[in-house]
N, C-alpha and C positions, 0 to 999 in steps of 0.2 A: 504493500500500500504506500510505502514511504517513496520508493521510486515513480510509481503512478500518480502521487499528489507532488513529484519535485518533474513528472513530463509536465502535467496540467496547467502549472505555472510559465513552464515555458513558453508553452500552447497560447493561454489566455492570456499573457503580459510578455506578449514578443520584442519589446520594448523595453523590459522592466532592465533598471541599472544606469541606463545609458544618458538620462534626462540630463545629468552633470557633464554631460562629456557632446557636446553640440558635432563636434565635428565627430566623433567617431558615430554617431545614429547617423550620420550623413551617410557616412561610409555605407555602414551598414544595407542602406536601404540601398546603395546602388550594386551591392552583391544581389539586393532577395531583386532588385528589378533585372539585373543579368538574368536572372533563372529564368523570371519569365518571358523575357527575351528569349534566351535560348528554348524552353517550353514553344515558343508562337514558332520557329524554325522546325521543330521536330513534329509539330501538327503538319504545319504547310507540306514538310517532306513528307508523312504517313499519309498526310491525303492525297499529294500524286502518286503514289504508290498504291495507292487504291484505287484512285480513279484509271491510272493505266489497266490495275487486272481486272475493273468494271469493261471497259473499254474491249477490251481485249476477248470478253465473253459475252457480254449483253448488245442487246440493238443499239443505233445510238443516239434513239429517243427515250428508252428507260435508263441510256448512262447518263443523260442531258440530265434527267431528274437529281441521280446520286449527284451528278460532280455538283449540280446548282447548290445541293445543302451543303458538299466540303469548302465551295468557296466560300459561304457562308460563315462557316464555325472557321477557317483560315483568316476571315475578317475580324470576328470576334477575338480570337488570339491577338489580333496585329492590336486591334483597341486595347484590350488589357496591358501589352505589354507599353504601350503610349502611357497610359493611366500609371502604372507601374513606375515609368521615368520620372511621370513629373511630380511623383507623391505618393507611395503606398498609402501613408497612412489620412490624406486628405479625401481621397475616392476609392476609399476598402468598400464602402457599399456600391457604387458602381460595381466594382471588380467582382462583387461577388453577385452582382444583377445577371452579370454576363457569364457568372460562372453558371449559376440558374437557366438562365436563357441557351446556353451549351449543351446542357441536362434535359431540358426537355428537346430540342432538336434533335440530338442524335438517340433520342429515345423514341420519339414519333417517326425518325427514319428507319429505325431496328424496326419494331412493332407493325406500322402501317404499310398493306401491302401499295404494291410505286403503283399510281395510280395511271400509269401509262402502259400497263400490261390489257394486251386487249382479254383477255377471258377471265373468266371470275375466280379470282383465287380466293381459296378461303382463309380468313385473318390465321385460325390457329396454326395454318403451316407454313406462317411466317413468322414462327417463334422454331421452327425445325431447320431452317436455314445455318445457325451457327453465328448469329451476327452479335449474338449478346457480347462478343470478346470487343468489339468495340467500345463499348464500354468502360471497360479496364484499360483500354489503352488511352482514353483519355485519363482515367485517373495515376494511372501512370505518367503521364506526362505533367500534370500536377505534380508528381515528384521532384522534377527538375526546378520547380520555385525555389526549394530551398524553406517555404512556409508550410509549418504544419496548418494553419489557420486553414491556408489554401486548400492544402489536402482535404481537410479534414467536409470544409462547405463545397467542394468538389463530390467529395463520396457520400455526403449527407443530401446532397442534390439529383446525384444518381440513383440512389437508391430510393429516395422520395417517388420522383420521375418513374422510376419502372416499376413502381408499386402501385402507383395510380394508375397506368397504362394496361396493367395485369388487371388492375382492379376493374376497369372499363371494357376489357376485353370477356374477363370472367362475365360480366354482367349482360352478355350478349345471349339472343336468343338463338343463335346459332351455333353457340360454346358448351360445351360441358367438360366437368372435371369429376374425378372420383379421390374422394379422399386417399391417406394412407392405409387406414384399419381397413376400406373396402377393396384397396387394392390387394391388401395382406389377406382374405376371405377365397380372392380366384385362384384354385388350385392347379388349374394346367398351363403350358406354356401357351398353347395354342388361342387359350381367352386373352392372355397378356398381351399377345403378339397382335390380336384382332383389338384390340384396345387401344394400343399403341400406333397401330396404321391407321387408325379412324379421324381422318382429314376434320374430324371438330374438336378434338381433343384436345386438351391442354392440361399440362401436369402441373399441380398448385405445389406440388412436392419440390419438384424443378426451381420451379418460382422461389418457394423459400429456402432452400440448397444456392441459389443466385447471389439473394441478399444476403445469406452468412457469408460467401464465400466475398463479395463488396464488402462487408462488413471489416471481414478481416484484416483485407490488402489495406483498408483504408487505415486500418490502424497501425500496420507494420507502417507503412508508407509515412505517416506522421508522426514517430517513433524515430524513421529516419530520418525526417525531415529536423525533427527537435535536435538531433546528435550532430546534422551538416551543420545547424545552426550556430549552436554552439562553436563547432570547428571553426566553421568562418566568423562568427563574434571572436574568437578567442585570436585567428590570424589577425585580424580589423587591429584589435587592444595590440597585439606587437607591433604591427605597421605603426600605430598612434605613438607607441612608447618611444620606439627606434625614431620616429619626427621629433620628439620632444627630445632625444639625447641627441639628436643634432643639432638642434637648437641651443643646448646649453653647450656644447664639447664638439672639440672640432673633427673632421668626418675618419679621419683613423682613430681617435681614440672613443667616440663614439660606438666605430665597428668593434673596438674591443671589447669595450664594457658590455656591449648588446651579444655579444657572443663568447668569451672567455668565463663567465661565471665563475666557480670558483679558483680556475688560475689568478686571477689578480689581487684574491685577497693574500698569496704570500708574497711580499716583497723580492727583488730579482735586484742582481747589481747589471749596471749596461754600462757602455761607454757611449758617453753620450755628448751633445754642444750644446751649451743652455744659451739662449738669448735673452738679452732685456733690451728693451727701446722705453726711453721715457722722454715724455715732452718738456722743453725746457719753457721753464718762464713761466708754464702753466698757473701756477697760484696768482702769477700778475697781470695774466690775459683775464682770471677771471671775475679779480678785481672791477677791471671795467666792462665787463660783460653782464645782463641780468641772467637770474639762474636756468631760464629754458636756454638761452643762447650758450653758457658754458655746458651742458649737458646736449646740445644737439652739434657742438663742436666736439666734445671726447666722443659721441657715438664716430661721428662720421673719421676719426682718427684711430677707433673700435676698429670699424669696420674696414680701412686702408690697413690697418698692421693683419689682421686676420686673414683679408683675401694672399697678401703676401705670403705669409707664412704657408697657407695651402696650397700657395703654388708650387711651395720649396718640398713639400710632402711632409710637414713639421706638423707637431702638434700644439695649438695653442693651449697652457695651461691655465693660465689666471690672467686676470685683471687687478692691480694694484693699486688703486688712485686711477693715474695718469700713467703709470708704466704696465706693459705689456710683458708676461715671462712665455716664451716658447724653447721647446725643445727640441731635437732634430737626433736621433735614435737609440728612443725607449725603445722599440720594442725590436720583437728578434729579426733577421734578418733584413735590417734599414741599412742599405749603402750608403756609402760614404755621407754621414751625416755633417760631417766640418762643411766641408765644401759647399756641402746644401745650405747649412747654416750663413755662412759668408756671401753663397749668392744672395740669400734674402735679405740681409742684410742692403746690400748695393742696391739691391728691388725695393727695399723701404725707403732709402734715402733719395732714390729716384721718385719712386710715389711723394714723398713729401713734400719735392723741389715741383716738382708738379701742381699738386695741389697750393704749395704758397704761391704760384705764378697765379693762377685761378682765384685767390683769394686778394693779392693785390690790385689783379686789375678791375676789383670789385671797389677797390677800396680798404680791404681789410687786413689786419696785419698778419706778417708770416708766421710760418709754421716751422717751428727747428725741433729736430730730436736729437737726441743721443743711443748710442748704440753700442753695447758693451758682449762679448761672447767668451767666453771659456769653454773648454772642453775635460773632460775629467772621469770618473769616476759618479754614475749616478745613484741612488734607491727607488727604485719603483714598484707599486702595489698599493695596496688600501690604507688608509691612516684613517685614525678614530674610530668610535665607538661602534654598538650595531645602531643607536638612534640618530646618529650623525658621522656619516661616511664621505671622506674624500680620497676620490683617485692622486695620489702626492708623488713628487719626485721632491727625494731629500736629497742631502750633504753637501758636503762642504764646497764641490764644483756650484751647484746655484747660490751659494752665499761671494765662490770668488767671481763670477759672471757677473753678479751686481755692482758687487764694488768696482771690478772693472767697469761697469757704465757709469757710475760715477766719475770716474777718472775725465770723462766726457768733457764736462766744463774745467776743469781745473787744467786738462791739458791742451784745451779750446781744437779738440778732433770731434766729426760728426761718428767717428765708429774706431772702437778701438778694442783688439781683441790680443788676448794672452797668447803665450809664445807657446804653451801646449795647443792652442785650434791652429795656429802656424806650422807648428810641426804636424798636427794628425792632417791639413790639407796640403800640405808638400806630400805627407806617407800617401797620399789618398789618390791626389794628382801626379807626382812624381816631381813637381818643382816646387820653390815657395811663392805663394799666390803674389798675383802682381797688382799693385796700388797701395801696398804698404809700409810704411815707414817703421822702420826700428828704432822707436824712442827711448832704449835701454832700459835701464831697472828700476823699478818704482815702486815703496813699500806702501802694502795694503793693509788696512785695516786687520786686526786679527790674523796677520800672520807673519812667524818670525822672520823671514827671508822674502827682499824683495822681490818682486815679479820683473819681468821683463814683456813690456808694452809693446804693440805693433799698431799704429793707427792709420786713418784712413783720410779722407779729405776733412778741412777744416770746417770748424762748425760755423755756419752761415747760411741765407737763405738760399744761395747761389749753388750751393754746394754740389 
């Protein structure tokens, strides 16, 4: 009972969950409207398919009869799946007018003999032709929605339809039927067989052997339908999640997090080039700026340092104030991440000279960054709790990167990088990169032994 009352819910609140999440019911509804899109293809197919082996056996003014109803119900498909696109849930009663209106057509098709046959047939040996399996093959096709809902007022339509058409048929004076107890009473083959050939006959027995065997499918049928649903609600919720980790994290370490599960919560050492860009003057530009204008200037200086970085195949980590930290090979098998490091580098401060051209002949003042790189030694994996999780790269290489970008203004260079990312892009390229100068040893912050500086063009807007 507890799994029949957790399908029911699915059934009757196809929706249920989803009110919080706008764009993912969006999604959603343009999976269950594929269905019936693909559902309207596989009628129009089954009904040339019929109408050819109509065709192929009948005159072809009693096929003119059949093909006029499949283009008919081919129509209603096409409508449903229109209705479908532009809203399940705004024209469900239409959709299910027409599932109705389906139901009783290809039922008064089955049942009714074609009224283009010149001699008199009689109705009950138009229930001996074999035509009930049409029937099932629209409710079959139903299945392809992906909506139990559908199913379910598909086979509840069917079976209405051909009970009322039995019902009408029975009620004829031309009809008779014999119970089961009296059929259980004739004892030889020969009464059965003369029973059963008897062109008025109709078996009520048949009839209700039809509607369990409707009954059933309908139920398997929206059973699957409830399990595709879920599957594709459950693809929808990753597709949504994987946009939202794009959104915050940049598109490799994104793929990570969305597929390494628990690899990343153990730390790994890499060798790796950590980058910092910070903008200079910042606090003084925004001074004279109101607070949307300094917040729609760091975006758009956001988003110049970010497209850089994923061009170089970097990952951007944080935002810190006004400085930007990226990395260039966390993860396993990243070439030469120096060199990638160092071209982004040249690609920022190109962006930037760019953008302050763009900004002066506006009027407005320029834009200078600094640019600081190290290479080293990194930590990578999860840091903090389980109520508060961040993907971190630690030690001591992203503390000397910074301080090198510091060095930035005090040694007035737009990019200035330690002589381990000099050496790992000579080891990487085979020479040492060209455009930088050897500004000898220079003691950093927190550590005993000075470093040895390599910078880049001087800091200015020109640069």
């Amino acid at each position: 009972m507890r799994h029949l009352r957790r399908a029911w819910r699915a059934i009757a609140e196809p929706y249920a969950g989803m009110d919080a999440l706008p764009t993912l019911q969006a999604q959603f509804e343009q999976v269950e409207a594929a269905g019936v899109r693909l559902a309207h293809w596989f009628r129009a197919i089954s009904m040339l398919i019929a109408c050819t082996w109509i065709l192929a056996r009948a005159p072809i003014l009693s096929a003119l009869y059949y093909i006029t109803i499949a283009a008919v119900l081919v129509a209603s498909s096409y409508a449903q799946s229109v209705l479908a696109r532009s809203g399940a849930r705004r024209h469900v009663l239409a959709r299910y007018g027409l599932i109705l209106f389906d139901a009783a057509l290809i039922t008064a098709a089955v049942l009714l003999p074609n009224p283009t046959v010149p001699y008199d047939w009689p109705i009950a040996m138009q229930l001996r032709l074999g035509n009930y399996e049409f029937l099932l093959m629209f409710l079959l096709l139903a299945g392809l929605t992906f909506s139990p809902a559908t199913v379910l007022a598909t086979g509840a339509s069917l079976g209405v339809c051909w009970s009322i058409g039995m019902t009408l048929i029975l009620m004829r004076a031309d009809v008779f039927t014999v119970s089961l107890d009296a059929l259980y009473t004739i004892n030889n083959v020969d009464s059965v067989l003369e029973l059963m050939l008897n062109r008025h006959y109709v078996s009520a027995v048949v009839w209700a052997q039809q509607i369990v065997i409707l009954t059933i499918l309908t139920g398997i049928l929206a059973a699957i339908a409830v399990r595709s649903r879920r599957l594709a609600s459950r693809e929808v919720r990753l597709a949504y999640e994987r946009a939202n980790l794009f959104r915050y994290f940049s598109p490799n370490l994104a793929r990570t997090l969305a597929t390494a599960g628990e690899a990343i919560a153990h730390p790994k050492q890499h060798s790796a080039a950590v980058l910092f860009v910070d903008l200079v003057g910042f606090t003084r530009m925004c001074e004279q700026l109101a607070p949307d204008d300094s917040m729609t200037l760091l975006q758009s200086y956001y988003r110049r340092s970010a497209q850089a970085v994923f061009e170089h195949q970097g990952t951007l980590n944080k935002y810190i104030g006004d400085a930007v930290m990226a990395t260039f090979g966390i993860f396993e098998q990243d070439p030469q991440p120096a060199s990638r490091a160092l071209a982004c580098a040249y690609e920022l401060l190109d962006e930037m000279r760019r953008w302050t051209e763009k900004r002066q002949a506006a009027g407005r003042s320029a834009i200078l960054v600094g640019v600081g790189i190290h290479y080293g030694e990194v930590l990578v994996g999860d840091a903090g709790d389980d109520q508060c999780r961040e993907f971190a790269v630690l030690g001591s290489t992203v503390n000397i990167a910074a301080r090198v970008e510091r060095e930035t203004r005090r040694l007035h260079r737009a990019l200035i990088v330690s002589d381990a990312l000099a050496a790992a892009v000579a080891a990487e390229s085979g020479t040492l990169p060209d455009g930088l100068d050897d500004l000898g040893r220079h003691p950093l912050r927190g550590l005993d032994d000075p470093v040895r500086l390599w910078g880049g063009p001087p800091l200015s807007p020109g640069c």
